[in-house]
N, C-alpha and C positions, 0 to 999 in steps of 0.2 A: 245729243244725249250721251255721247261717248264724255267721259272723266279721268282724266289721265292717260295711261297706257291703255291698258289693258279693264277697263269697268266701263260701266254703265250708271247715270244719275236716270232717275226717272218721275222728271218734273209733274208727272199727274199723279203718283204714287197708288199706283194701281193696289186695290182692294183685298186680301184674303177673303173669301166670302162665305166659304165652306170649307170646312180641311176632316177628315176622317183616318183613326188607323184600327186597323184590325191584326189581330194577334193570335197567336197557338196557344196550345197548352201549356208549354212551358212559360212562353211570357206570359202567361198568367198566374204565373207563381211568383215574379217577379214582384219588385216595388214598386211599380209605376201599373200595374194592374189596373186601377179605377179608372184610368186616365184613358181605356183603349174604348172605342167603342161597342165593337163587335169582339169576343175570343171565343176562339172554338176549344172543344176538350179532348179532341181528335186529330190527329196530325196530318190524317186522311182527308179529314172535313168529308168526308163522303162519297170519296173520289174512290178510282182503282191505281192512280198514279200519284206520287209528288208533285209532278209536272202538274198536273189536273188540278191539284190543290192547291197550287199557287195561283191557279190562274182563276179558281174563286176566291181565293183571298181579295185580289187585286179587282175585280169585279164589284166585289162589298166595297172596298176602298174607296171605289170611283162612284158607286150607286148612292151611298151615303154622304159624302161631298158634298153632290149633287143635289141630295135632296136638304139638307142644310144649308146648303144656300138657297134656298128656298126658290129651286130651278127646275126645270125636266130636261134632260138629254138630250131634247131636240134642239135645245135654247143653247148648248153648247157648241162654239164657233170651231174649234178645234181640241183634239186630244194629244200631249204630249208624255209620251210614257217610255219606261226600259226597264229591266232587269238583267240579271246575270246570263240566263239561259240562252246555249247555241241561240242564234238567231233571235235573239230577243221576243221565243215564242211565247210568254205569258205575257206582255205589252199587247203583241199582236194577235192574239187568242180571244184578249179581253175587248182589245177592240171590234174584234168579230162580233162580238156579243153586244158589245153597247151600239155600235155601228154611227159613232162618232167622227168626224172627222180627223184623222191620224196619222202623226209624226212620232216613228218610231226613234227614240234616243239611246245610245248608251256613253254611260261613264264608267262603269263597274258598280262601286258605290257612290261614286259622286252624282249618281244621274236623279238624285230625290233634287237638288240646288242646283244641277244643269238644265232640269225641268223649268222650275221657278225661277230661275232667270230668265229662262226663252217666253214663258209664258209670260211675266212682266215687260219683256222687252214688247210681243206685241201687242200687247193693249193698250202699252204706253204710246205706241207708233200708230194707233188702230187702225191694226190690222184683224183688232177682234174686239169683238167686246167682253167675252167669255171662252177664256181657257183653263180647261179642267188638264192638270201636271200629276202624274203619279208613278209610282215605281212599288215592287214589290223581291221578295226573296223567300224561301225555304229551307230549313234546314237538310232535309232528306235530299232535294234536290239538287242544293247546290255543292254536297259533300258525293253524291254520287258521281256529278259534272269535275269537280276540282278536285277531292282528293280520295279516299278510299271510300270504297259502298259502308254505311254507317252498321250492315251486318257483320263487316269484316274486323267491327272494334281494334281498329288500330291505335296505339298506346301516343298520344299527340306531346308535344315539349309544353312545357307554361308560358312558352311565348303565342302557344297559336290561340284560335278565338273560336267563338260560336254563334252561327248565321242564325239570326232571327228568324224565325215564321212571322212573316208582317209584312201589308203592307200598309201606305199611308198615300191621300189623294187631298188635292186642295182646289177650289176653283177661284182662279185670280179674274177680278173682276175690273169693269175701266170706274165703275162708281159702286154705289154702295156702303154700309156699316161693316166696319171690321178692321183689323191690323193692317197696316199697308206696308209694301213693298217699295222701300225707298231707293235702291242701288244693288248693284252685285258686281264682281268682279271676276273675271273668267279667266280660271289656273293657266299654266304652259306646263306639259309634261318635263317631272323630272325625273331623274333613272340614277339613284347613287350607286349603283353596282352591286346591291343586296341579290340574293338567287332563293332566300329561302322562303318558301311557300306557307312555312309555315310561323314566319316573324313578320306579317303585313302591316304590323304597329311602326314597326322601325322603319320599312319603306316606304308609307306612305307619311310619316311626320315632317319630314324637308317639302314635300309638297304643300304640306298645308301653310310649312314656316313661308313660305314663297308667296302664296297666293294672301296671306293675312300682311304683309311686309308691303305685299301690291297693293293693298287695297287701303290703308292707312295712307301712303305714299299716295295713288293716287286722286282721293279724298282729302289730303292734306288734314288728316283729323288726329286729335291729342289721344294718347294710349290708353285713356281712361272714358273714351266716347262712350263705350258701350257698359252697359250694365249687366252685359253676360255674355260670352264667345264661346262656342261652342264645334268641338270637331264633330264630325262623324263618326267615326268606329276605328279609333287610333288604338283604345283597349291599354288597360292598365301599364301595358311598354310602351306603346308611345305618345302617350298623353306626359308619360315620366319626360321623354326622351323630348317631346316637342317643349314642356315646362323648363327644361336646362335649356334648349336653343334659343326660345324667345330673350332671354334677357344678354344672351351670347351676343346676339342680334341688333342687340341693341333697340329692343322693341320691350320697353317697358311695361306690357301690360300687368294689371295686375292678378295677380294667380287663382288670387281666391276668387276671379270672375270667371276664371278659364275653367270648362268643363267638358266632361266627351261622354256622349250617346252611349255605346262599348259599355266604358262602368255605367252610366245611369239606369239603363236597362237590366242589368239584374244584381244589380249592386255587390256586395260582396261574397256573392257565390263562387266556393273555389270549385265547381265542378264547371265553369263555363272558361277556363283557365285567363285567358290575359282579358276579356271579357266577349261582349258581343262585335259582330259584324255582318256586312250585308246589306243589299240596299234598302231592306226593310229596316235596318236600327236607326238611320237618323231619321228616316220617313214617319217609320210610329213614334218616334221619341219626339219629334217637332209637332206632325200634326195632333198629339195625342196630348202627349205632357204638358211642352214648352209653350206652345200659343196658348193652352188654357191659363196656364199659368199670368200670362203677358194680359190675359182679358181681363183675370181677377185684382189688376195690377202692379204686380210682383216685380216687374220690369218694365219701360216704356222703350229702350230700345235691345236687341240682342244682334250679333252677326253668328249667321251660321253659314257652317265652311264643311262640306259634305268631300268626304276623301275617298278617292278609286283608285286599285290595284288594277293595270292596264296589261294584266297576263291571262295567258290559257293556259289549256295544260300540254298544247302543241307547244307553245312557245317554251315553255319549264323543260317540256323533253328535249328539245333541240339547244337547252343549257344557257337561253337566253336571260339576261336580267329583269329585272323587275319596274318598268317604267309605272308610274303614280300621277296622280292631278288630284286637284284638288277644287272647286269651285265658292265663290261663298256669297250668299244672300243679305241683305243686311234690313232688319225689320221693323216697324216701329209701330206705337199704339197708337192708335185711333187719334186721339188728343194731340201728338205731333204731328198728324199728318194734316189739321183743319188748318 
């Protein structure tokens, strides 16, 4: 199953069978609004914590997956999940709750497509029949964790971004109706010696150039395979920055297919500055937008390349760089997978 270096071919092309994302208030202002299942209008959702809030965000996420694919929780062989938080406690919180079988993950933001590949990988190997992959984020919480408490309104550059409230959950299945998972390709960290916390577009864009370079290369496939490529939360700078590297590269894709979660999610909002981030953007942006879109037609195949900033804020104070990865899924409709 292994293809090339560093990917994965997966000759059963295991199922999407459910995918669900849930959203805040604010992304509910966005464009991509219709597309979420669940939004709340409360950023509490009803909690006394952020932390608490995230971790029914991710709850819904998983619940509604679940019941779209037309499953119960028991039926579910394992759970693969991560978010931002110390310890990966809304993963692990949520699983408390669902009381799934569970493999805690992280990537920072790459862990929505570190998910779905591990999940792909073991159905394809069956080792399961039914893997439920999900990840989630907060705004409150993960700007209290990384960078100033959101009461302290600190004045941010046009380079930094805005963490989605959302999350998104999919359950990959070994049969069934639905998009299949045909391949992924799993980043290597890279580290260009960026330090700033608050330009993650820039740091993580050579990651993803890396990991999209790998997986063309490994696949041996023409730069026009896909009918839409999609980053993660590269955000208006480094969607710019990674568009100049691609043809640098000598990777001719072509542009007008290349898009990123970041802008799509709230499109030309200048108050979200370079745009969205967080593991919840490409999570709601894939399982909410993207795959409906792939059902109604719109595409038969897309590669999504989910991108993580691999810092804390121990490591930023001790003046370390900013290491990045990048992972990427590669998807197809229904009709190419018979």
């Amino acid at each position: 199953m292994r293809q090339g270096h560093q990917s994965w071919v997966f000759p059963l092309k295991p199922v999407i069978l459910g995918h669900a994302a849930i959203g805040g208030p604010f992304e509910a202002k966005g464009p991509l609004a219709d597309d979420f299942d669940i939004l709340h209008g409360d950023l509490m959702i009803g909690q006394d914590s952020w932390e608490k809030a995230e971790k029914v965000l991710l709850e819904e996420a998983c619940s509604k997956a679940v019941e779209k694919a037309g499953l119960t929780k028991e039926q579910i062989n394992f759970m693969l999940a991560g978010d931002l938080m110390n310890q990966i406690i809304s993963a692990s919180f949520s699983a408390r709750t669902l009381s799934i079988p569970f493999l805690g993950i992280f990537g920072a933001c790459s862990t929505a497509m570190e998910g779905l590949a591990l999940a792909a990988l073991m159905v394809n190997s069956q080792a399961a029949d039914y893997v439920l992959a999900a990840t989630s984020s907060h705004n409150g919480a993960a700007e209290k964790q990384y960078r100033y408490p959101t009461e302290y309104g600190s004045q941010k550059p046009p380079t930094a971004q805005w963490t989605v409230t959302g999350a998104g959950a999919a359950v990959v299945a070994s049969q069934g109706k639905g998009l299949r998972i045909a391949g992924a390709t799993i980043g290597h960290v890279v580290d260009m010696g960026l330090t700033d916390p608050f330009n993650m577009g820039a740091a993580m864009a050579p990651a993803a150039l890396s990991t999209i370079e790998s997986h063309f290369r490994d696949f041996q496939l023409p730069h026009d395979h896909y009918d839409l490529i999609v980053t993660g939360d590269l955000g208006r700078t480094g969607h710019a920055i990674l568009s100049d590297l691609l043809p640098k590269h000598h990777m001719h894709i072509p542009l007008e297919r290349y898009v990123d979660c970041g802008k799509l999610i709230y499109g030309e909002n200048p108050n979200v500055w370079s745009g969205g981030s967080g593991c919840g953007c490409i999570a709601t942006v894939t399982y909410g937008h993207l795959l409906r879109r792939m059902k109604q037609g719109e595409w038969k195949r897309i590669l999504l390349i989910a991108t993580g900033a691999l810092l804390s804020p121990l490591t930023f104070q001790q003046g370390e760089s900013i290491p990045c990865i990048a992972h990427a899924v590669a998807v197809e409709s229904e009709q190419l997978g018979e």
